[in-house]
PyMOL commands that place a pseudoatom at each C-alpha (Angstrom):
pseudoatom trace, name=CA, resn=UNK, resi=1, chain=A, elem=C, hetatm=0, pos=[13.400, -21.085, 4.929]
pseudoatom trace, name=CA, resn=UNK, resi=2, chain=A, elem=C, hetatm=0, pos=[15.883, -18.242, 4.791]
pseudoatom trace, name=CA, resn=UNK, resi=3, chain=A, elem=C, hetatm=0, pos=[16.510, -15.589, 1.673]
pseudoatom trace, name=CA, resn=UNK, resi=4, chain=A, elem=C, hetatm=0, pos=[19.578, -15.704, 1.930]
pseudoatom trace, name=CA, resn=UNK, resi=5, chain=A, elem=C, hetatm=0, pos=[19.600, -19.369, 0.822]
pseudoatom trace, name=CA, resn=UNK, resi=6, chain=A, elem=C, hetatm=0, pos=[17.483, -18.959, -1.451]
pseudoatom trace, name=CA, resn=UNK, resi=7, chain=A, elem=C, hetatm=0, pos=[19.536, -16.702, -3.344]
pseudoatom trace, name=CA, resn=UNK, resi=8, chain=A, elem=C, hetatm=0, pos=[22.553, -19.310, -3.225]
pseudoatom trace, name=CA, resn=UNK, resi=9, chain=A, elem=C, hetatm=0, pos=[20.303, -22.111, -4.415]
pseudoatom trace, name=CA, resn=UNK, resi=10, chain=A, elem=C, hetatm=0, pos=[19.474, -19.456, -7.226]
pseudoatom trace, name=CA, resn=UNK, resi=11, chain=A, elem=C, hetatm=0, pos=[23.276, -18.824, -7.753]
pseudoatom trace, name=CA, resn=UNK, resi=12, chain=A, elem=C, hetatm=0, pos=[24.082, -22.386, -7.948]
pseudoatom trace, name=CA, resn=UNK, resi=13, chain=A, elem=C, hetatm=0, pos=[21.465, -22.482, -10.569]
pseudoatom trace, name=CA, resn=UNK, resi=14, chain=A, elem=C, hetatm=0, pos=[22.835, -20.228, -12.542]
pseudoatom trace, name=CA, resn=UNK, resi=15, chain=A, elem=C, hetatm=0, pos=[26.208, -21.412, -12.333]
pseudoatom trace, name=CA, resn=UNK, resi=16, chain=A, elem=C, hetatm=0, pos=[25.040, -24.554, -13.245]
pseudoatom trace, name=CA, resn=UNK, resi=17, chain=A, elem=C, hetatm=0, pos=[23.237, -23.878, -16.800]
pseudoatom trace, name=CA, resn=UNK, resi=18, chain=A, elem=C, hetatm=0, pos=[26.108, -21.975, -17.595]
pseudoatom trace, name=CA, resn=UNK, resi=19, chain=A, elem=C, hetatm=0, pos=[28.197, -24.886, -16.526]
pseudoatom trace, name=CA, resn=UNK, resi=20, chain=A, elem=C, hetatm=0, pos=[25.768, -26.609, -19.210]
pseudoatom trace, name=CA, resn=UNK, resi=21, chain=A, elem=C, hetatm=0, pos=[26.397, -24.720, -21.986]
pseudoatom trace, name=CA, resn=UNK, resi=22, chain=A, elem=C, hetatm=0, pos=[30.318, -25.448, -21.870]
pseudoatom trace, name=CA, resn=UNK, resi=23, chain=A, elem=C, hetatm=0, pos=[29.512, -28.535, -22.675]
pseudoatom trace, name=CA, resn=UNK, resi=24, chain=A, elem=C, hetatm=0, pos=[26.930, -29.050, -25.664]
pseudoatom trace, name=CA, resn=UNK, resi=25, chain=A, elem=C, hetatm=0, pos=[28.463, -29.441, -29.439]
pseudoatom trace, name=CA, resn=UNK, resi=26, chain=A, elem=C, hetatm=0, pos=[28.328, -26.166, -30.782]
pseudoatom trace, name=CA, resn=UNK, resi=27, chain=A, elem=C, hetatm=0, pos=[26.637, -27.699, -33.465]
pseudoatom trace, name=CA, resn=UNK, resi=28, chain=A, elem=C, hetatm=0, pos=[23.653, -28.563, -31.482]
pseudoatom trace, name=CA, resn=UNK, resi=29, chain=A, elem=C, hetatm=0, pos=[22.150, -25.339, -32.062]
pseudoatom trace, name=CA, resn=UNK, resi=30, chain=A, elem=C, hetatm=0, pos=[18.606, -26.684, -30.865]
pseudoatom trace, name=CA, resn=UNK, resi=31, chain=A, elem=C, hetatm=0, pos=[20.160, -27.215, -27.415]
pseudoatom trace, name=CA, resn=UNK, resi=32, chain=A, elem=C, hetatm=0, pos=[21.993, -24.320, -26.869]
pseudoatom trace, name=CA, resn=UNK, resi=33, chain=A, elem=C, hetatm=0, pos=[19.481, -21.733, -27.762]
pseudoatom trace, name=CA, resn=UNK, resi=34, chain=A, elem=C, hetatm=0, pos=[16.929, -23.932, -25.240]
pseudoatom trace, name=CA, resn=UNK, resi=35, chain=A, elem=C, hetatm=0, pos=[19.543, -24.206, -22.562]
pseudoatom trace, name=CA, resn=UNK, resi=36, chain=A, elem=C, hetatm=0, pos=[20.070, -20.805, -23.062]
pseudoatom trace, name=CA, resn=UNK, resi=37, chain=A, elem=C, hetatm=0, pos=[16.692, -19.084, -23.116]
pseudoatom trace, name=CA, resn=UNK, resi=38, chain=A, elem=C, hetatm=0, pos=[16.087, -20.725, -19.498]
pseudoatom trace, name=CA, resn=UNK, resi=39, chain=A, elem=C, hetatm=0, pos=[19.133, -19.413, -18.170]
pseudoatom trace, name=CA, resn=UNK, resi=40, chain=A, elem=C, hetatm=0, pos=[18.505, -15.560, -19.785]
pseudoatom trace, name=CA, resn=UNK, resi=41, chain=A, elem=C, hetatm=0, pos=[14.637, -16.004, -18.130]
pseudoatom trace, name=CA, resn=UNK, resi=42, chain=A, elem=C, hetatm=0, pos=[15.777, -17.000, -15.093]
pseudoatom trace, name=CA, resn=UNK, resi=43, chain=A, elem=C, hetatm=0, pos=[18.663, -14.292, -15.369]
pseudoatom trace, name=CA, resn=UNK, resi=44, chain=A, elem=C, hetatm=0, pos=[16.263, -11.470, -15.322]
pseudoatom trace, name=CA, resn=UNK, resi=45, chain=A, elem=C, hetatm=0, pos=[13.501, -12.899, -13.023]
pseudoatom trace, name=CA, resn=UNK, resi=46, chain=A, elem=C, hetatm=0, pos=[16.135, -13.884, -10.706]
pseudoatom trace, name=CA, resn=UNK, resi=47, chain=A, elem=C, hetatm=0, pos=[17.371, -9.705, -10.374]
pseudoatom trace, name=CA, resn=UNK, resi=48, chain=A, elem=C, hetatm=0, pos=[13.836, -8.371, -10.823]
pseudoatom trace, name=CA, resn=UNK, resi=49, chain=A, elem=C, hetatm=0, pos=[12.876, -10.741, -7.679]
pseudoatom trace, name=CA, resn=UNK, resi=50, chain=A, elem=C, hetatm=0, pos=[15.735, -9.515, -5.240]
pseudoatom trace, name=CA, resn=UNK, resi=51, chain=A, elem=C, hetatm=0, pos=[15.045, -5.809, -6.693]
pseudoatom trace, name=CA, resn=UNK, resi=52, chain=A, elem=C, hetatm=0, pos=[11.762, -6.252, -5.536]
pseudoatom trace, name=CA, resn=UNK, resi=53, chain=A, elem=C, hetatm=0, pos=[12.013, -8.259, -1.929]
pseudoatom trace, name=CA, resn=UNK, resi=54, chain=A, elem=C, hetatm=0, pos=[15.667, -8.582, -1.228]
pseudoatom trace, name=CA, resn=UNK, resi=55, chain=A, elem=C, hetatm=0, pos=[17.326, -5.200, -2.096]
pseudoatom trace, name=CA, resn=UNK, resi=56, chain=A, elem=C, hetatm=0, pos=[14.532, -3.053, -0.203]
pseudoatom trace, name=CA, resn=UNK, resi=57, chain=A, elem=C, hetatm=0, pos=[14.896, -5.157, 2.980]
pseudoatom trace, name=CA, resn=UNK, resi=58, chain=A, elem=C, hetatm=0, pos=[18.589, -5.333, 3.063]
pseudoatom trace, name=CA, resn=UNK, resi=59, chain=A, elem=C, hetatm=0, pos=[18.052, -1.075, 2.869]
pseudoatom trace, name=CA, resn=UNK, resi=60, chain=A, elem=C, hetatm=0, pos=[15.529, -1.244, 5.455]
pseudoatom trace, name=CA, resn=UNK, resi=61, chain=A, elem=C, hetatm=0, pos=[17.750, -3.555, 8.080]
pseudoatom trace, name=CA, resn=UNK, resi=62, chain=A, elem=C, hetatm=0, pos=[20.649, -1.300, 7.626]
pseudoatom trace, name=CA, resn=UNK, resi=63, chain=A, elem=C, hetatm=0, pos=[18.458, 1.407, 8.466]
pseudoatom trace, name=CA, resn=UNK, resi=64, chain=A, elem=C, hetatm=0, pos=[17.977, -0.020, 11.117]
pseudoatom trace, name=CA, resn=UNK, resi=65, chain=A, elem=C, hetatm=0, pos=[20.971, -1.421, 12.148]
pseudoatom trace, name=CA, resn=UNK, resi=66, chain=A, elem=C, hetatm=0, pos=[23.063, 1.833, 11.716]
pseudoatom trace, name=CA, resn=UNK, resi=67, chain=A, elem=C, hetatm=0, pos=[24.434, 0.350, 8.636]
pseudoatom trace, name=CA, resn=UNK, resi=68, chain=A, elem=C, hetatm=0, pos=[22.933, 2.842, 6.333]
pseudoatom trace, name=CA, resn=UNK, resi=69, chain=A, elem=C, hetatm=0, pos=[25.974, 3.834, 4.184]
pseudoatom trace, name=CA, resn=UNK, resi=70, chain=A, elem=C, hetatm=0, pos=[27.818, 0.347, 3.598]
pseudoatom trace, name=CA, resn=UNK, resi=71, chain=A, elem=C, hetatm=0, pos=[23.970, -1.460, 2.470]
pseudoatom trace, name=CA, resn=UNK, resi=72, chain=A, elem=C, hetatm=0, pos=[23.156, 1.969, -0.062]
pseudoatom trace, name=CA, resn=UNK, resi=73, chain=A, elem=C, hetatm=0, pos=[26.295, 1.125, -1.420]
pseudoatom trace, name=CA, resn=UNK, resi=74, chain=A, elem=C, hetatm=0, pos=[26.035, -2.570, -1.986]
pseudoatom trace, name=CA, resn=UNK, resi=75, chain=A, elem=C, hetatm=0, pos=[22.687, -1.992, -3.235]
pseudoatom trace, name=CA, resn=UNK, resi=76, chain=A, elem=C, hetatm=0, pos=[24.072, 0.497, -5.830]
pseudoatom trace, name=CA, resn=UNK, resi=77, chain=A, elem=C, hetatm=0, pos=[26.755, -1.832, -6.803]
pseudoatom trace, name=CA, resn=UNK, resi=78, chain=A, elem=C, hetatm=0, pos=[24.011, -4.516, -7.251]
pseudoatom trace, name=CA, resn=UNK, resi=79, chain=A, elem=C, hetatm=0, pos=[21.631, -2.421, -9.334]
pseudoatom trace, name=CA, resn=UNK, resi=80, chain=A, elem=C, hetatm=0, pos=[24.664, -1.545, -11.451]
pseudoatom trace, name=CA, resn=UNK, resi=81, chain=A, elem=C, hetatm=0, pos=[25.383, -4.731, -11.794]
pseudoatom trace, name=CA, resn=UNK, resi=82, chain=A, elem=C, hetatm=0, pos=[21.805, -6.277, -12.246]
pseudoatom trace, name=CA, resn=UNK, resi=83, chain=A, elem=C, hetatm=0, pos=[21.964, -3.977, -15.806]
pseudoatom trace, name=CA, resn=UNK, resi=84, chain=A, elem=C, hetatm=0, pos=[25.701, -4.697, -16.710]
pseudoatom trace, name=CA, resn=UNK, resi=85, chain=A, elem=C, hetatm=0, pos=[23.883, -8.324, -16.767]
pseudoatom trace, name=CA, resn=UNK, resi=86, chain=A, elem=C, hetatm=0, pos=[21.064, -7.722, -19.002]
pseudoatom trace, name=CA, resn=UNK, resi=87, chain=A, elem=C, hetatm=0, pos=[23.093, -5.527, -21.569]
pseudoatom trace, name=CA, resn=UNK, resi=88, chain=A, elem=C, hetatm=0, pos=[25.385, -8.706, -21.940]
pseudoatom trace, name=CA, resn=UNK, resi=89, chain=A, elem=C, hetatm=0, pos=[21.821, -10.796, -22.121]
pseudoatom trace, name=CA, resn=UNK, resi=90, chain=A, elem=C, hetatm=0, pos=[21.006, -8.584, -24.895]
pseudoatom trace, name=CA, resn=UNK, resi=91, chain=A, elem=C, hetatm=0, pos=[24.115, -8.685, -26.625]
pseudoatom trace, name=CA, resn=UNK, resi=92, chain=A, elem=C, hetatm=0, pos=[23.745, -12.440, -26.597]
pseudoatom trace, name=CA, resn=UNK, resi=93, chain=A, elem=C, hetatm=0, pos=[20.836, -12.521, -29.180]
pseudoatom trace, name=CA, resn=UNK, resi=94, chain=A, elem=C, hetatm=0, pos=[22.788, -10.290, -31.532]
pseudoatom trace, name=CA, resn=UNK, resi=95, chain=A, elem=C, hetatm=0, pos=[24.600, -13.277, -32.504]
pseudoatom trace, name=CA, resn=UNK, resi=96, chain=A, elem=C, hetatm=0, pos=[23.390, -16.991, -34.215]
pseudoatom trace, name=CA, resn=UNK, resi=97, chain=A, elem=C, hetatm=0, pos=[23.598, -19.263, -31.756]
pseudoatom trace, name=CA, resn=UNK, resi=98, chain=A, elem=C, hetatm=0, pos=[26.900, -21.384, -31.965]
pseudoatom trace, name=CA, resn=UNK, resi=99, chain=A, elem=C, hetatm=0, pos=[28.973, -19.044, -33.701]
pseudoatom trace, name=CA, resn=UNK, resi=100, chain=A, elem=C, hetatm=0, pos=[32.202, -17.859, -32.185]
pseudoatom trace, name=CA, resn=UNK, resi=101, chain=A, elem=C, hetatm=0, pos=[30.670, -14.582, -31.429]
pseudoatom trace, name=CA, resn=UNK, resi=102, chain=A, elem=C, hetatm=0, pos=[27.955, -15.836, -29.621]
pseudoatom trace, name=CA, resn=UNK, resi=103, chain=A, elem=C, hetatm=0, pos=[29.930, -18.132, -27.299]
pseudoatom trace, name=CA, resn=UNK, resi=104, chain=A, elem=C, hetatm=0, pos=[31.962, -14.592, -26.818]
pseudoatom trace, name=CA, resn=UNK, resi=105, chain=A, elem=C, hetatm=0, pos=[28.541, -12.872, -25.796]
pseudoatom trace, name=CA, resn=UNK, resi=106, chain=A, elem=C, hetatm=0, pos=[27.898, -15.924, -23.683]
pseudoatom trace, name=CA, resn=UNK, resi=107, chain=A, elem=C, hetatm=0, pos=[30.954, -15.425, -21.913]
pseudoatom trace, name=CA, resn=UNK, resi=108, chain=A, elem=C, hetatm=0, pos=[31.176, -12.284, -20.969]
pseudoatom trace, name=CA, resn=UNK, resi=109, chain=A, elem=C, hetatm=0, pos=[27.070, -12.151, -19.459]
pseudoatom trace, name=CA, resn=UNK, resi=110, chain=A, elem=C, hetatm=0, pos=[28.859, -15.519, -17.608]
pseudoatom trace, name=CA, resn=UNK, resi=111, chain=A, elem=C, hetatm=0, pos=[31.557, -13.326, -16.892]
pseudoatom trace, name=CA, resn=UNK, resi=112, chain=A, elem=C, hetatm=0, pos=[29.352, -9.872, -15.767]
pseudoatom trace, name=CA, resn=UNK, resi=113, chain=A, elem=C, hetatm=0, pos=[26.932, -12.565, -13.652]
pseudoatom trace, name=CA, resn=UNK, resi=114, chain=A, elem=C, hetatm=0, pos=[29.767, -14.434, -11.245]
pseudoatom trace, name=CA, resn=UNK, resi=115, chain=A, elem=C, hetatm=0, pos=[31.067, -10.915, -10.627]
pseudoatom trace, name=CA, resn=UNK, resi=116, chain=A, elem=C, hetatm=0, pos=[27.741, -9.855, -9.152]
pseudoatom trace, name=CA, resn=UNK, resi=117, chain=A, elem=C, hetatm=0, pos=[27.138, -13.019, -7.382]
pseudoatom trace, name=CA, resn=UNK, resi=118, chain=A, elem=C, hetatm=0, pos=[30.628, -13.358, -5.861]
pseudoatom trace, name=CA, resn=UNK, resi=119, chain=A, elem=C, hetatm=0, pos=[30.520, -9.589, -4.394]
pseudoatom trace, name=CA, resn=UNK, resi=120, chain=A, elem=C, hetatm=0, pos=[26.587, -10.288, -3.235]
pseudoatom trace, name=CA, resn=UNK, resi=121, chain=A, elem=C, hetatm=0, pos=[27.600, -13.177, -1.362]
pseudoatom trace, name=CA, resn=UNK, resi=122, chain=A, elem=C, hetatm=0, pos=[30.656, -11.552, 0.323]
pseudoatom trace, name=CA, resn=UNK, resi=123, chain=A, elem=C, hetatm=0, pos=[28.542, -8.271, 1.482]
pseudoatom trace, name=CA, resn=UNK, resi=124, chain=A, elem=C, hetatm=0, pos=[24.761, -8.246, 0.665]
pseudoatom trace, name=CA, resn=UNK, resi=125, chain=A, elem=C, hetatm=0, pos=[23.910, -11.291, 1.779]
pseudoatom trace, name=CA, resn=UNK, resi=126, chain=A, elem=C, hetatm=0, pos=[26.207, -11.852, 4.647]
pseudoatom trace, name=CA, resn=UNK, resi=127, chain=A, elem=C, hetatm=0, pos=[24.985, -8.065, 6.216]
pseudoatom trace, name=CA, resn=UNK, resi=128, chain=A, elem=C, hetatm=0, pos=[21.937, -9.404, 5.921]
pseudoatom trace, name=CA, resn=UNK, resi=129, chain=A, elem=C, hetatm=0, pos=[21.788, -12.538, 7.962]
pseudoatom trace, name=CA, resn=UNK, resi=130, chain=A, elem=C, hetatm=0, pos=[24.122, -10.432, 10.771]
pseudoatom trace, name=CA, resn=UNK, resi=131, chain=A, elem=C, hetatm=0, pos=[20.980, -7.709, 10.604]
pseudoatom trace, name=CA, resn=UNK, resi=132, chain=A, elem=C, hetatm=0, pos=[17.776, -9.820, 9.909]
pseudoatom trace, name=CA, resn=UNK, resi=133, chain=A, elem=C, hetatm=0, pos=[16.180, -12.157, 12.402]
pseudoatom trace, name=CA, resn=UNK, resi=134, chain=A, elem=C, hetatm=0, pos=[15.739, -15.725, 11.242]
pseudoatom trace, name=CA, resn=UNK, resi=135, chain=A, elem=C, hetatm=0, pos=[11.648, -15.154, 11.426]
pseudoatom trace, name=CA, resn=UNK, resi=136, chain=A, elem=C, hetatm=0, pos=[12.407, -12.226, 8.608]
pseudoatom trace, name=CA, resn=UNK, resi=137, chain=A, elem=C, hetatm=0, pos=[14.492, -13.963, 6.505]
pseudoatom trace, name=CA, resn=UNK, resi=138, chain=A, elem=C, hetatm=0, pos=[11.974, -16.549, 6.629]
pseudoatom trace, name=CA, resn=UNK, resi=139, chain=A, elem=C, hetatm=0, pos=[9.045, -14.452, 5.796]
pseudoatom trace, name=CA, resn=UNK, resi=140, chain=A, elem=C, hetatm=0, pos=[11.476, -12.828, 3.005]
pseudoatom trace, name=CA, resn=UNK, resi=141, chain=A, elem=C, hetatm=0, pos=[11.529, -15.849, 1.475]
pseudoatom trace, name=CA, resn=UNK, resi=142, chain=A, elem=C, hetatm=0, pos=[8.502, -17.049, 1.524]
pseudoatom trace, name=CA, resn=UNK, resi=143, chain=A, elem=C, hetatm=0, pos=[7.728, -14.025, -0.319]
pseudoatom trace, name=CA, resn=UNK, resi=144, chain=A, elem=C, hetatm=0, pos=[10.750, -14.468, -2.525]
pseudoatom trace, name=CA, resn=UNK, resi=145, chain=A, elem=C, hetatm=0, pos=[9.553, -18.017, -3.484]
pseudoatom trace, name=CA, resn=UNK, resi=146, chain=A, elem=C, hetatm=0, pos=[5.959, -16.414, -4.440]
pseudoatom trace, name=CA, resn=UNK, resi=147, chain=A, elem=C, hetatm=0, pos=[7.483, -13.538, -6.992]
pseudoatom trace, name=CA, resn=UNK, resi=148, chain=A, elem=C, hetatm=0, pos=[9.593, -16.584, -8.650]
pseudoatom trace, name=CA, resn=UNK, resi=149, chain=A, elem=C, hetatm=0, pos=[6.518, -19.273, -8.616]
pseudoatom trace, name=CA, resn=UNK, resi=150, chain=A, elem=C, hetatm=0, pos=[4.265, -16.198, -10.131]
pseudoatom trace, name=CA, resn=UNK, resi=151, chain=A, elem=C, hetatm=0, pos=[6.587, -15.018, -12.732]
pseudoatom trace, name=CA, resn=UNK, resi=152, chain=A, elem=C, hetatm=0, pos=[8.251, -18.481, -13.739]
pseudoatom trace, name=CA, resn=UNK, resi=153, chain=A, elem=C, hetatm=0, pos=[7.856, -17.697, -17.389]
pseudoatom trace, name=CA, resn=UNK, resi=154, chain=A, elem=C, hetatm=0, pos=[10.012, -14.231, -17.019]
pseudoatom trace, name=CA, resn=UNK, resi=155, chain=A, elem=C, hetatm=0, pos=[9.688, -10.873, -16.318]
pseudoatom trace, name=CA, resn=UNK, resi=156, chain=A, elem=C, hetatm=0, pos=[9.678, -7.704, -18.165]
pseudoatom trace, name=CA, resn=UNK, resi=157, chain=A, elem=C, hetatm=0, pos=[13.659, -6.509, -19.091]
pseudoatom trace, name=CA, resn=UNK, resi=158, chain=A, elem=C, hetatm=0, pos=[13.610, -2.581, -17.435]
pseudoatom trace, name=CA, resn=UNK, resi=159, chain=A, elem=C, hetatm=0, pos=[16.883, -1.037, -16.508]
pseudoatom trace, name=CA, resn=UNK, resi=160, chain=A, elem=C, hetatm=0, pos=[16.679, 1.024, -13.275]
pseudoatom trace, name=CA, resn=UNK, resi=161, chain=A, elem=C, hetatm=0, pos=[18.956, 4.079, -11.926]
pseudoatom trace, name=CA, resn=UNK, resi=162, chain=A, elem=C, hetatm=0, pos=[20.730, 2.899, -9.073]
pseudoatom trace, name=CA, resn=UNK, resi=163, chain=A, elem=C, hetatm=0, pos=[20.414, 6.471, -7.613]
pseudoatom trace, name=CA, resn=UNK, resi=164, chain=A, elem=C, hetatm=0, pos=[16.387, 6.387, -8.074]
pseudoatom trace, name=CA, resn=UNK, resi=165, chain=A, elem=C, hetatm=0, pos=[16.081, 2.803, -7.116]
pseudoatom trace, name=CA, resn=UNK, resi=166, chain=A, elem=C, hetatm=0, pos=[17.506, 3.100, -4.259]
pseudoatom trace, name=CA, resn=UNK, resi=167, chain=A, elem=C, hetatm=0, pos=[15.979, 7.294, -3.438]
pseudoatom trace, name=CA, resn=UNK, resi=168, chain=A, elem=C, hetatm=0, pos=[13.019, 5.007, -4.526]
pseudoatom trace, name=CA, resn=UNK, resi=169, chain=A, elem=C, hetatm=0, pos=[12.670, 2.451, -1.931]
pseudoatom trace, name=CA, resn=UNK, resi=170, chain=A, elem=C, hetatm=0, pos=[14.074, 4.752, 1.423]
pseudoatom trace, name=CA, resn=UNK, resi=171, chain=A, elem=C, hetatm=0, pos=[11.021, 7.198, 0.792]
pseudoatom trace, name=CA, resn=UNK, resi=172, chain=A, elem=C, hetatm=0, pos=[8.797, 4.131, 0.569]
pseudoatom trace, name=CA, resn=UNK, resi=173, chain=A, elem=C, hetatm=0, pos=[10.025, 2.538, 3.886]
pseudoatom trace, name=CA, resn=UNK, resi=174, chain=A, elem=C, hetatm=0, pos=[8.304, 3.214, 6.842]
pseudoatom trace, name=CA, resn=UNK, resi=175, chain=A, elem=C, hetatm=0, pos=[8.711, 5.977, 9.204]
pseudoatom trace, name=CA, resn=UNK, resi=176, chain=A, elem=C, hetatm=0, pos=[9.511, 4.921, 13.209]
pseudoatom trace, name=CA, resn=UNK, resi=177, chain=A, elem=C, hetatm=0, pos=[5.800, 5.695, 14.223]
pseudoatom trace, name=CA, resn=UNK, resi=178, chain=A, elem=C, hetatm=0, pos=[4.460, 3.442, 11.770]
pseudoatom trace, name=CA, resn=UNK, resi=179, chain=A, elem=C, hetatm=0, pos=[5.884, 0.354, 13.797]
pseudoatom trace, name=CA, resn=UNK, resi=180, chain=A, elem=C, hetatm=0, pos=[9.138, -1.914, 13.371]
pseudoatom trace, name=CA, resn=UNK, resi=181, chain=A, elem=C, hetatm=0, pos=[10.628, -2.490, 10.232]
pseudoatom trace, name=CA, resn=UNK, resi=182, chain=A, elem=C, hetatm=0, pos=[9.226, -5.359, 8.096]
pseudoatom trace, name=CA, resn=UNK, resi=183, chain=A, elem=C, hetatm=0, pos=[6.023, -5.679, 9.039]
pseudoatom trace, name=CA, resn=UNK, resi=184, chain=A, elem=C, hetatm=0, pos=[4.239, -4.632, 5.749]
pseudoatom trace, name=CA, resn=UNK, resi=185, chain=A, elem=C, hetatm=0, pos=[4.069, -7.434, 2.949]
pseudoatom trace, name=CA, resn=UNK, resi=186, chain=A, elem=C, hetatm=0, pos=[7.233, -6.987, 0.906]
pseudoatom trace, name=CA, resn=UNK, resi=187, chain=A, elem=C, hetatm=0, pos=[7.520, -7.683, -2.223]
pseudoatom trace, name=CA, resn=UNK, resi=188, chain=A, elem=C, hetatm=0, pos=[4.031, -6.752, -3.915]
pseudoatom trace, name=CA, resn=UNK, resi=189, chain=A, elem=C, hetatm=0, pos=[4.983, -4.640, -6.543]
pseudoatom trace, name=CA, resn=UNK, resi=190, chain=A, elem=C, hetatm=0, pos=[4.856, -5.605, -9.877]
pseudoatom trace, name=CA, resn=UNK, resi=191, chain=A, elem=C, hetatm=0, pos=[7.706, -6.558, -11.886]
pseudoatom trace, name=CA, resn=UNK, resi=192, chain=A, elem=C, hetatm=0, pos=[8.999, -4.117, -14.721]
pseudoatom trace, name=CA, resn=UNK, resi=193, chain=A, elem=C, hetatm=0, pos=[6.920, -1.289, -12.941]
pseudoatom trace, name=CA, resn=UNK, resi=194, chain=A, elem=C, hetatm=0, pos=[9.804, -0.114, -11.305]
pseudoatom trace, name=CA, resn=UNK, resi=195, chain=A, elem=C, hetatm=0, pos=[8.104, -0.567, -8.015]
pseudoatom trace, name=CA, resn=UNK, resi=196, chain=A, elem=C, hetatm=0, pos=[10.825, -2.480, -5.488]
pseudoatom trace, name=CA, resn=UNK, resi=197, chain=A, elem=C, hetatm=0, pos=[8.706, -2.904, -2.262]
pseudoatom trace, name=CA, resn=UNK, resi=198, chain=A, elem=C, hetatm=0, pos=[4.804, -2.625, -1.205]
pseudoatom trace, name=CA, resn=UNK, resi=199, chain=A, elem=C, hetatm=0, pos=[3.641, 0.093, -3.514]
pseudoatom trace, name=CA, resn=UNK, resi=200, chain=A, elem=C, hetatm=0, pos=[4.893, 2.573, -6.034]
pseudoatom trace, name=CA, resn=UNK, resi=201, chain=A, elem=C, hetatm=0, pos=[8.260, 4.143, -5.646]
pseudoatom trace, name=CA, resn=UNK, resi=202, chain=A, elem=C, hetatm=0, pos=[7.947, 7.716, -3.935]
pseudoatom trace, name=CA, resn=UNK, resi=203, chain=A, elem=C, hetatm=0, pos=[4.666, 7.121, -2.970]
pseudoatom trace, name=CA, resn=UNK, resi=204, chain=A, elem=C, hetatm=0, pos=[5.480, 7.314, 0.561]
pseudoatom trace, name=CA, resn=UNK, resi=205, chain=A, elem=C, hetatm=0, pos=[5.620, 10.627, 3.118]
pseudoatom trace, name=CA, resn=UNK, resi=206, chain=A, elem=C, hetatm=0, pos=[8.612, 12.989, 1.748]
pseudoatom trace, name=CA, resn=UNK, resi=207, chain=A, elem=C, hetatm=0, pos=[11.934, 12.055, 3.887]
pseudoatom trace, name=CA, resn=UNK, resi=208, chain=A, elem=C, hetatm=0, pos=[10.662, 9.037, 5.826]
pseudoatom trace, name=CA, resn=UNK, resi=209, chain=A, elem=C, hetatm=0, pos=[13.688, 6.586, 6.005]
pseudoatom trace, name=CA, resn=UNK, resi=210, chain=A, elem=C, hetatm=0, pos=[16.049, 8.914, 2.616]
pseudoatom trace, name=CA, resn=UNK, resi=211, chain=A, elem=C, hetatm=0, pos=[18.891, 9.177, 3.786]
pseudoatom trace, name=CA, resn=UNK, resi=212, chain=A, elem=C, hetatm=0, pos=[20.401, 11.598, 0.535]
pseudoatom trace, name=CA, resn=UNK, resi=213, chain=A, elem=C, hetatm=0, pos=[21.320, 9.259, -1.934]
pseudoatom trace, name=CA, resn=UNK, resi=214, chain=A, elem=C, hetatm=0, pos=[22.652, 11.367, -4.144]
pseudoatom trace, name=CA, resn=UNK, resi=215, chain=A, elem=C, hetatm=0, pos=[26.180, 11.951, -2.396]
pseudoatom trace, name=CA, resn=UNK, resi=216, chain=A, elem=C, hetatm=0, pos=[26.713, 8.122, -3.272]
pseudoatom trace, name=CA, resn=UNK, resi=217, chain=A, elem=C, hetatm=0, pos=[27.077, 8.480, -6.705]
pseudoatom trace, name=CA, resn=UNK, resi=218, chain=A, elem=C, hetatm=0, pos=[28.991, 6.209, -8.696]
pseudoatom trace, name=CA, resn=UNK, resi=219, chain=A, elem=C, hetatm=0, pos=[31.843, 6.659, -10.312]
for i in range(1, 219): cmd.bond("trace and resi %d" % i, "trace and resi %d" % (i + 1))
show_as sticks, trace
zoom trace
């Protein structure tokens, strides 16, 4: 197995239900709000799992890789974008189901979502497969597959900073003496608790692995 894919079957998924949606009567009320409560589930878990396995590896390979700069900011961009998604999610059940306005709502989350998965596959996930070993990316998704299987029935919705998610996960990776990157378990945090990789954010020794986020700030 490989993350990487993973995340593409998950993409295709996505692209899929939305694909779905086009095409059910608007009339059929009963379908769309089932078709769509799957999709806004799988939405969420799908960001909460790469926030918690994919996101802190891709940080720790560029680390690594002396590709520090261009992975913080494609994991900022991502973060961003993981919450640009959910506020259109929300905005979605502000609306009956079938009325113009909520094919509108629809849209746009449709619209917010390809964005985010078009730039991830064109940066994120292509650093990562020049940066990770295939044994990695296996193990990655292994653990990927796990947070899904676990959480199938969704996630908590929690907005993160960028800035603190991604301050967050550096002082959590660990430091050169500790041994070579990856070796922990990732992924074992809980989801909603704001915790991205093994443990709680900032739990780790001051300055092992930050790299001084805050000069990345988004405009």
């Amino acid at each position: 197995m490989d993350i990487t894919q993973l995340i593409l079957d998950d993409h295709h998924e996505q692209r899929r239900l939305f694909a779905i949606l086009e095409q059910i009567d608007r009339a059929d009320t009963g379908v769309l709000s089932a078709v769509w409560s799957r999709l806004a589930v799988f939405l969420e878990l799908h960001a909460a799992a790469e926030e918690a396995i994919f996101y802190p590896a891709l940080l720790q390979v560029g680390l690594g890789g002396r590709r520090a700069t261009g992975v913080e900011e494609e994991t900022l961009d991502a973060i961003h974008d993981h919450n640009e998604i959910r506020d259109a999610v929300t905005e979605v059940a502000r609306h009956q189901v079938g009325s113009d306005a909520w094919y509108a709502a629809v849209t746009a989350a449709n619209l917010a979502n390809s964005d985010h998965m078009g730039e991830e596959e064109r940066e994120g996930l292509t650093d990562f497969r020049r940066l990770a070993g295939l044994q990695r990316r296996h193990d990655l998704a292994v653990a990927f597959a796990a947070y899904e299987a676990r959480n199938y029935a969704g996630v908590p919705v929690v907005d993160k900073d960028p800035e603190a998610y991604v301050r967050e996960v550096e002082e959590d990776l660990p430091s050169p003496q500790s041994g070579s990157p990856g070796t922990g378990s990732p992924g074992t945090g809980s989801p909603g608790t704001g915790s991205p990789g093994t443990g709680s954010p900032g739990t780790g020794s001051p300055g092992t692995g930050s790299l001084g986020i805050g000069s990345l700030k988004r405009g």
